[in-house]
Each structure stands twice: as structure tokens, then as C-alpha cells.
C-alpha positions as CSV (number, residue, x, y, z in Angstrom):
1,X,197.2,38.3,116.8
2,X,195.9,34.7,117.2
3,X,198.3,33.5,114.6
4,X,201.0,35.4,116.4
5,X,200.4,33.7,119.8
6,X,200.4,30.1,117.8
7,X,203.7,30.7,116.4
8,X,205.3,31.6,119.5
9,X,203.7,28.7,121.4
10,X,204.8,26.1,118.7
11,X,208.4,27.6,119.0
12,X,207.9,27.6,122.7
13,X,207.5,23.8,122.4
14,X,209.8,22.7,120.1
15,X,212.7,25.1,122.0
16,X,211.5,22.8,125.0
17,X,211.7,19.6,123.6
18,X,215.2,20.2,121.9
19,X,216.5,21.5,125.3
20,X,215.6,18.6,127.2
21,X,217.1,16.7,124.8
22,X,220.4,18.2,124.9
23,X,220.4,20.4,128.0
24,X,222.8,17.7,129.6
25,X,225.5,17.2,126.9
26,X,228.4,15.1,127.2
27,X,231.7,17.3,126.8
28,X,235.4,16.6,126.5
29,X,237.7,17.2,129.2
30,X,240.8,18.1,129.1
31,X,244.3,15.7,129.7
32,X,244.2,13.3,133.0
33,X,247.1,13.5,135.3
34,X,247.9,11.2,137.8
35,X,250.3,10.6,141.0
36,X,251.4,8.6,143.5
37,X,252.9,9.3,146.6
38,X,252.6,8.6,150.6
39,X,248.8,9.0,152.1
40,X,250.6,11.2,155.1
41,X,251.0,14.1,152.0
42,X,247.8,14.2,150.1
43,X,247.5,17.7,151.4
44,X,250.5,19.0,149.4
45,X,249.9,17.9,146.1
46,X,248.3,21.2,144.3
47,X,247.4,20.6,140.7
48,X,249.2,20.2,137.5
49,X,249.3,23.8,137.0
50,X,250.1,24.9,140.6
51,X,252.6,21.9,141.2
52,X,253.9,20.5,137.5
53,X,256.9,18.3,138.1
54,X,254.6,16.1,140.5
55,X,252.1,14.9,137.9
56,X,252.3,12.7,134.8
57,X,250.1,12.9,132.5
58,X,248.3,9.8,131.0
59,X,245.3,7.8,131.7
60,X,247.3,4.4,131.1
61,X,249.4,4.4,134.3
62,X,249.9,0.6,135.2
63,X,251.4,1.9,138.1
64,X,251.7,0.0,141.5
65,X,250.2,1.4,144.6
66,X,251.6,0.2,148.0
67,X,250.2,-0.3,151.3
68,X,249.4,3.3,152.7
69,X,250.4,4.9,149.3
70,X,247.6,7.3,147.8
71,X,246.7,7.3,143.9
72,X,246.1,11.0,143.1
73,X,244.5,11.8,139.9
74,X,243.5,15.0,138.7
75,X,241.2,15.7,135.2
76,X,241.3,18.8,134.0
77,X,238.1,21.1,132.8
78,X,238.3,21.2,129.1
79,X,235.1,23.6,128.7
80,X,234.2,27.2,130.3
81,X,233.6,26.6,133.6
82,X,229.5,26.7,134.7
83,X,227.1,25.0,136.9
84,X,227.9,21.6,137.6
85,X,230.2,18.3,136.7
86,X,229.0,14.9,136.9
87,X,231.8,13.2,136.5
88,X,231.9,9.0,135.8
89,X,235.3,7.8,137.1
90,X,236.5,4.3,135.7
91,X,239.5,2.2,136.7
92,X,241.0,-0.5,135.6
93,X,243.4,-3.0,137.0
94,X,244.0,-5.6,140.0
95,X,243.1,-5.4,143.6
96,X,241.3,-2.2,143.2
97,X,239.0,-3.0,146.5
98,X,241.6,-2.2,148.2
99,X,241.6,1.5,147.5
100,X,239.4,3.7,149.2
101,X,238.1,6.9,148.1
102,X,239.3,8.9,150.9
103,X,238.5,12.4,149.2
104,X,237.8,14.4,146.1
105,X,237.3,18.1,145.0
106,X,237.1,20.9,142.3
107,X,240.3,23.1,142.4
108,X,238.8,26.3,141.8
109,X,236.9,24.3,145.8
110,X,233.1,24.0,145.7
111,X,230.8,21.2,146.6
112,X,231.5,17.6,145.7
113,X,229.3,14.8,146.3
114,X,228.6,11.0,145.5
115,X,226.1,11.2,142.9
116,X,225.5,7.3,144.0
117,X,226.7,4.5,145.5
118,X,230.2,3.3,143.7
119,X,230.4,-0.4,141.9
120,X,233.7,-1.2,143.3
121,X,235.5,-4.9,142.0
122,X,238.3,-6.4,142.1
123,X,239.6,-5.3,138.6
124,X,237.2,-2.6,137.5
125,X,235.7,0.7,140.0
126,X,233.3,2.8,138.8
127,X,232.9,6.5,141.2
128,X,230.1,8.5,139.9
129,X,230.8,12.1,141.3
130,X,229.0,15.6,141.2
131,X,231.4,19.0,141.3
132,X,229.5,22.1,142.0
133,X,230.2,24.4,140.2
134,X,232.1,23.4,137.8
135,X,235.6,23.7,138.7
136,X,238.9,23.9,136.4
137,X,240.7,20.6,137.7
138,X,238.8,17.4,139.4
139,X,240.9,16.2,142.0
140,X,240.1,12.6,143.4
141,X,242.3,11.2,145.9
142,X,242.5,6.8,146.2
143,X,244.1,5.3,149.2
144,X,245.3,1.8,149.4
145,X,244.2,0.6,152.9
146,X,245.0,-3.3,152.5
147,X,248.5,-4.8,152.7
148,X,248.1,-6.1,148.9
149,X,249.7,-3.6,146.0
150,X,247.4,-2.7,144.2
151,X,247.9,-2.6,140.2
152,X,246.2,0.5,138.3
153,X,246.3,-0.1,134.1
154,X,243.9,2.8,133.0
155,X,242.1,5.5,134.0
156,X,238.6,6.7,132.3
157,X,237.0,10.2,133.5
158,X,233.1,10.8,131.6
159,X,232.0,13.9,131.8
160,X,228.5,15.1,131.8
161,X,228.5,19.0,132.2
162,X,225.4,21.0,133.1
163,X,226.0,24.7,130.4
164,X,223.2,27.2,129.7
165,X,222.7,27.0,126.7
166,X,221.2,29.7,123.7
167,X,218.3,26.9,123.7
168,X,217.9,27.7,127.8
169,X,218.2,31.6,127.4
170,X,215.7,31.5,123.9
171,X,213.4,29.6,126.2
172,X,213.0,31.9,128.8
173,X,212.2,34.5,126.5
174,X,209.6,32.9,124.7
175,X,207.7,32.3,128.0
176,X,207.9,36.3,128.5
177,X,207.0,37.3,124.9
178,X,204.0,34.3,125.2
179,X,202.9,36.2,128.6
180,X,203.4,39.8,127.2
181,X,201.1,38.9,124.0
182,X,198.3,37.4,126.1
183,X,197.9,40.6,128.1
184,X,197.9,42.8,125.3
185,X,195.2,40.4,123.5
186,X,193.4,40.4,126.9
187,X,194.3,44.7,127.5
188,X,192.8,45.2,123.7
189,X,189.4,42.8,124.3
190,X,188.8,45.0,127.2
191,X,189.5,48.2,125.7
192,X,186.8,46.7,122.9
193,X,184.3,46.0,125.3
194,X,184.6,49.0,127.1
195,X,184.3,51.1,123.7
């Protein structure tokens, strides 16, 4: 029985150690979309599923953005949908401290949130964002707010996706076999004692 109990808890361990190591993987989403239209109808502008002929699809734009015009981009989920998206949003161009990020959310909605503060330059942004769960298109919405046009070359989306995994599951029950063997090694001691 003692050999038993070892074996589970080296598998225990090693099970641990390989699901910290991958528990956060980086995944591949799906095809980046991108619009741009006036500010005054961000609220209209659906997804590339719900509302095709307003997106193009590319993450090489170079489009212009005027004064009071809104860059709309939307990435699409290329996994299952589960927990959480942090997503790492990059652009590149000129003038981009000009646009603000006015607003951003999962289309299936949820929570979205800054996962920190953003490192906004003149020809490179960086958005670090958090969608909760995970939804099926990222929506982010960029709003020029100076009287400059703003020039937008590329557009870079990083996913980091939080999904259970076989590892998570096999851990869990490991911890209940491990707990379930040291009662019965405690039940039969007892029973031992008593006879």
C-alpha cells in the first residue's frame, strides 16, 4: 500500500508541474477583421458574421483614420470557447496617440477589462485586454480624438487562452484517489489495532 500511495504522489507532482507549465498556452485565433466608419455609429456595427459586407478582413490595413472616425477591429475565437482571453493588441502606424480606446467587448458579451496600463506611442500601441469568458469575436473599438489622421499599417492580436485541460481534470483526481488511499491505510491500521 505504501508503494501505491508513492506512485500516486509522484504522479500527483509531476501532473502539477507540467500543468503549470502549460496551463496558460498560447493559441491561434482566428482571421482579424477591421472597419472604419464615423464614431456617431459604433453601436451598429455587429460582427463579421452578423454584419459581413461591413468588415474587411486583414491585419495589414494602412488605412487612414479621420478626425472623429472610429477604427473597429474585430478578432475572431479560433478555439472552443472557455474561461478567459487575454488578449495582447499591437498596432502599428503614425499618430496612433491620437486614438483612444473608447470601448471593447466579447460578442457572445461578458466581462472585459484592462489587464494593465496600455504603452501607447506615436507609431506603435500596445492594449493588453482580458475577455471573460471567452467569447467567439473580440471586438475593440479606437477613436481618433485629435484633428491629425491617423495612419494604421498593421494590426497584431496575441492570444493567451485560459482551457481546462486533461492535465487539470487528471489532477483533481489524483488529489481524490491520494485522499481516498490514506483513509483506507488509516481505516485498516485502526481495524489492526482494534483486532
Amino acid at each position: 500500500m505504501k508503494k501505491l500511495m508513492i506512485f500516486f504522489i509522484a504522479i500527483f507532482f509531476i501532473m502539477s508541474m507540467s500543468a503549470y507549465a502549460g496551463g496558460r498556452g498560447v493559441q491561434a485565433f482566428g482571421d482579424v477583421y477591421y472597419m472604419v466608419i464615423d464614431s456617431n455609429s459604433v453601436g451598429t456595427i455587429g460582427t463579421p458574421a452578423t454584419n459581413p459586407g461591413a468588415w474587411i478582413a486583414g491585419d495589414n490595413p494602412n488605412v487612414n483614420i479621420n478626425p472623429g472616425e472610429a477604427l473597429c477591429i474585430a478578432v475572431q475565437n479560433g478555439s472552443v470557447p472557455t474561461q478567459a482571453t487575454d488578449m495582447i493588441l499591437e498596432l502599428t502606424g503614425t499618430d496612433l496617440d491620437d486614438l483612444e480606446l473608447r470601448q471593447f467587448y466579447g460578442d457572445p458579451l461578458g466581462v472585459a477589462s484592462l489587464m494593465g496600463a496600455p504603452n501607447i506611442g506615436n507609431n506603435f500601441c500596445m492594449y493588453p485586454l482580458r475577455f471573460v469568458p471567452q467569447p467567439e469575436w473580440h471586438i475593440i473599438i479606437l477613436i481618433n480624438i485629435d484633428g491629425v489622421v491617423v495612419v494604421v499599417e498593421v494590426i497584431i492580436a496575441k492570444p493567451h487562452c485560459y482551457v481546462p485541460s486533461l492535465t487539470t481534470y487528471g489532477i483533481a483526481a489524483l488529489a481524490l484517489l491520494l485522499i481516498a488511499s490514506s483513509v483506507f491505510v488509516i481505516y485498516r491500521r485502526r481495524k489492526a489495532v482494534t483486532a
